[in-house]
N, C-alpha and C positions, 0 to 999 in steps of 0.2 A: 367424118365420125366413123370411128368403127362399127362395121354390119352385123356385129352382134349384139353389140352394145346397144345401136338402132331397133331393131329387132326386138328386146328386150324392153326396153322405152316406149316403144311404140305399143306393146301389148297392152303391161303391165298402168302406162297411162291408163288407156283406154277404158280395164278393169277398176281403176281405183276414181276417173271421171262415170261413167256408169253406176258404180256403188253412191258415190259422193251427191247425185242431180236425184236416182230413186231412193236414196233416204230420206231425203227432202221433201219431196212430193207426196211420200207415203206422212207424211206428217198431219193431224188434227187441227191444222193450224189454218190462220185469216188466209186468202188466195193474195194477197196488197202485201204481205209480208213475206209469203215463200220465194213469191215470182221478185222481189228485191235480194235477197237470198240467193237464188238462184243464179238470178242477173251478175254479180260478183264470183260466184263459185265457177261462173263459165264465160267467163273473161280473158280466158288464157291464160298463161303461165306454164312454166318448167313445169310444175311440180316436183321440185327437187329432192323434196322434203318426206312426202311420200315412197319416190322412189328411192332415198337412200336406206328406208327403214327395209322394203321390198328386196333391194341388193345385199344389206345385210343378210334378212331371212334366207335367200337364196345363196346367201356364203355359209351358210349351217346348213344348206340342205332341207332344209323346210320349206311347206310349199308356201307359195307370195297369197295364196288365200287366206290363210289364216292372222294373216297383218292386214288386212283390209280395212276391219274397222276401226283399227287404229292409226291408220295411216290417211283415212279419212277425216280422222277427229283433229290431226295435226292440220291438216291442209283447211279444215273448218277454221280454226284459230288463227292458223298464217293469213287465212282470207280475211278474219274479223276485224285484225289489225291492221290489215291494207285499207279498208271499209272506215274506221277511228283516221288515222294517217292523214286520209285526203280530205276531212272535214276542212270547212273553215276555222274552226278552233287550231286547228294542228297546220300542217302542211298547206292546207287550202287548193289542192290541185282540180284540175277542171279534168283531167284523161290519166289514165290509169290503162296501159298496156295500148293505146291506141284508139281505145274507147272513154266514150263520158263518164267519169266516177258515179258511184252510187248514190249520193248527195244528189248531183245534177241532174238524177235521171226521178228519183224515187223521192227528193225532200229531207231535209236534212234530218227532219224525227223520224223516219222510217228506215234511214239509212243507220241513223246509230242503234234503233231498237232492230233492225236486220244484223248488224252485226252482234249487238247482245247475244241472238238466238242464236247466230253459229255457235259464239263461244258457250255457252250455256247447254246446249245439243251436242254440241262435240261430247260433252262429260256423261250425260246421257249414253251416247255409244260407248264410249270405253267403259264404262257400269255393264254392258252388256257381254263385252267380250267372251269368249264362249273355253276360258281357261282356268287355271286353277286360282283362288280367290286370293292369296296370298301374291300371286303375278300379277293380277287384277287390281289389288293398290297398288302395288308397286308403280307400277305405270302410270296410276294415276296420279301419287303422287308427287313422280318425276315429273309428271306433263304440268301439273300445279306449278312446280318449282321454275321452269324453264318458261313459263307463259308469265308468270307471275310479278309480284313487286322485286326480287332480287334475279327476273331473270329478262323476260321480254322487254314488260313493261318498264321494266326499273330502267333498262338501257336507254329506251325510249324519252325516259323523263330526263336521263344524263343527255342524252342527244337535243333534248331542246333548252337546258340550260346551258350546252356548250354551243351555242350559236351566239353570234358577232362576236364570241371573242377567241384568241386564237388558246388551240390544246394543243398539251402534251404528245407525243406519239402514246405514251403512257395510258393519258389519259384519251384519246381515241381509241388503243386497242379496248379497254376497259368498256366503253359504249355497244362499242360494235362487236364484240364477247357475248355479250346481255342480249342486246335488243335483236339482231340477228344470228348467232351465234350458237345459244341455247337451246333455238327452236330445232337447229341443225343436229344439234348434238342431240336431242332429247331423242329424234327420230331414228339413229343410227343406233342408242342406247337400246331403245324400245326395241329394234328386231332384234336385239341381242337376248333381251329379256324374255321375247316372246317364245324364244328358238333353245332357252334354257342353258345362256352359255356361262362358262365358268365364268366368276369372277376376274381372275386374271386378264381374261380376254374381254372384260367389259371394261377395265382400268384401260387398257392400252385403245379400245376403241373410242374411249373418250379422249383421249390426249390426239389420237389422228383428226376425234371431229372438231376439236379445238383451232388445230390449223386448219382444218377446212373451212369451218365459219368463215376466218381470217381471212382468208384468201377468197372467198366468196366476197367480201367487202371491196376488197382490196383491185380486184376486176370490175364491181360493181364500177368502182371510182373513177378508173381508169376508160368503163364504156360511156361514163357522163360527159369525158373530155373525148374522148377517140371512138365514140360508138356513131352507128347509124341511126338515125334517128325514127326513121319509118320500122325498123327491127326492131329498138329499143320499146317505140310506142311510148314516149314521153318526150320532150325539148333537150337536146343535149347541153349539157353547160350548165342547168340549174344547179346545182350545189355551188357553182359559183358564184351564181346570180346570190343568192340566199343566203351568201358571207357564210358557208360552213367548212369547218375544217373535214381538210380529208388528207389521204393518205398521198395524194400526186401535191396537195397544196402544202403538206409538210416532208416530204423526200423528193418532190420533183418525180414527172414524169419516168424521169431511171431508174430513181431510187426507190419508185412504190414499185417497179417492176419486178428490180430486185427483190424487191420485199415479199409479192409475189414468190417469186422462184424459191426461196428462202421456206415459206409456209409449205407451197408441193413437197420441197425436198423433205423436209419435218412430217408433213402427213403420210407421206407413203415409208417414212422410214417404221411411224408407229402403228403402218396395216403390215408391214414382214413382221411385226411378233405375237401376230394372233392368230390364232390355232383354225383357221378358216377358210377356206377359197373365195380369195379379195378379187378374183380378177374385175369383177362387175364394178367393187367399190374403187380399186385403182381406175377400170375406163375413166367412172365419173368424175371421177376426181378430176384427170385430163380432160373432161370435159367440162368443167364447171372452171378451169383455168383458161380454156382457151375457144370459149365460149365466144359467140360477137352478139349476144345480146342478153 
């Protein structure tokens, strides 16, 4: 990986895990419900989601603190649905990034009413945000719309009605647009919003996070068949086990690669027409495609 890009990761993580565990703690709340809470917010992960909002801000020249608590609120929500995901109801998974799900560890009613709170808390902070009030719905919302019945969630329910049978390419990109896609874009929108960018350059950063989603799944797929499995922190092969269509099971191995390459080339063609210094968001990019876990 690039040592700037590292460097940059490496802080900027650190800042937005720090804000994310003392938000938490600083809360009024049961001790049986933070410490589940908690348990899932520090479970690992990229943080991707966060930091693409952080790299934006940092392509406007704005400082990465002032996205904090909204880049928190994203990663509250991305976690609440990871928290839903691995119920018995849904997915039913027992390990989540290497470790026992929240379910398994804390009981299935503390685990869904722990993830309530993220999402419910997350809204909470962005209410607080420390900007002008009319940037302040906005965000909220966008963040409504991208978590929501036509954005997260709504993919989510496509994604479970599209099992045992086989989809569309059409109808795959469609799922995985929504249900991981949205969250991706929302965040890359959000520093743009926060950092006060034209118009213009908010249209074209959505169409680059568009392929980005894309290609974020599209890897995803591809580490299920070809990942290591101690790196991944889940069983590789399960989407096959679980008869669900993916992108290597309807283009083959090559052709999701292609597809792949296809998305990068598209996303970084639509970061050259925006008025900003992308280096940080091109790194990620290359690094979200050529990730091994």
């Amino acid at each position: 990986m690039n040592e700037q890009l590292q460097l940059f990761l490496n802080e900027t993580k650190y800042l937005v895990e720090e804000h994310l565990i003392e938000s938490i703690k600083a809360l009024q709340a049961p001790a049986s419900l933070k410490d589940a809470m908690i348990y899932s917010l520090k479970a690992g992960g990229k943080r991707i989601r966060p930091l693409l909002l952080l790299a934006t801000l940092q392509g406007f020249n704005q400082p990465v603190e002032k996205g904090l608590d909204v880049a928190c609120s994203i990663e509250m929500i991305h976690t609440y649905s990871l928290i839903h995901d691995d119920l018995p109801a849904m997915d039913d998974d027992d390990l989540r990034r290497g470790k026992p799900t929240n379910h398994k560890v804390f009981g299935e009613a503390t685990a869904i009413l722990a993830g309530d709170a993220l999402l419910t808390h997350s809204f909470e902070r962005m209410s607080m945000v420390d900007l002008p009030p009319a940037q302040v719905i906005r965000l909220i919302r966008e963040l409504s719309i991208a978590s929501g019945p036509i954005g997260m969630i709504g993919g989510q329910v496509l994604d479970m009605e599209g099992e045992d049978r086989a989809l569309t390419l059409e109808e795959l990109s469609s799922i995985h647009e929504h249900k991981t896609g949205d969250l991706l874009s929302y965040s890359i929108v959000a520093g743009a919003i926060i950092a006060g960018a034209k118009e213009v350059d908010i249209f074209h950063l959505r169409h680059f996070a568009y392929d980005l989603g894309l290609l974020f799944q599209i890897k995803d797929d591809l580490l299920d068949i070809e990942g290591d499995e101690a790196l991944i922190g889940k069983p590789v092969g399960s989407d096959s086990e679980n008869n669900k269509s993916t992108y290597p099971h309807l283009l083959g191995v090559d052709g999701a690669r292609t597809k792949l390459d296809e998305h990068y080339r598209f996303a970084l063609s639509s970061l050259e027409k925006v008025k900003m210094d992308t280096e940080y968001l091109e790194l990620l990019t290359t690094y979200i495609m050529e990730r091994n876990h």
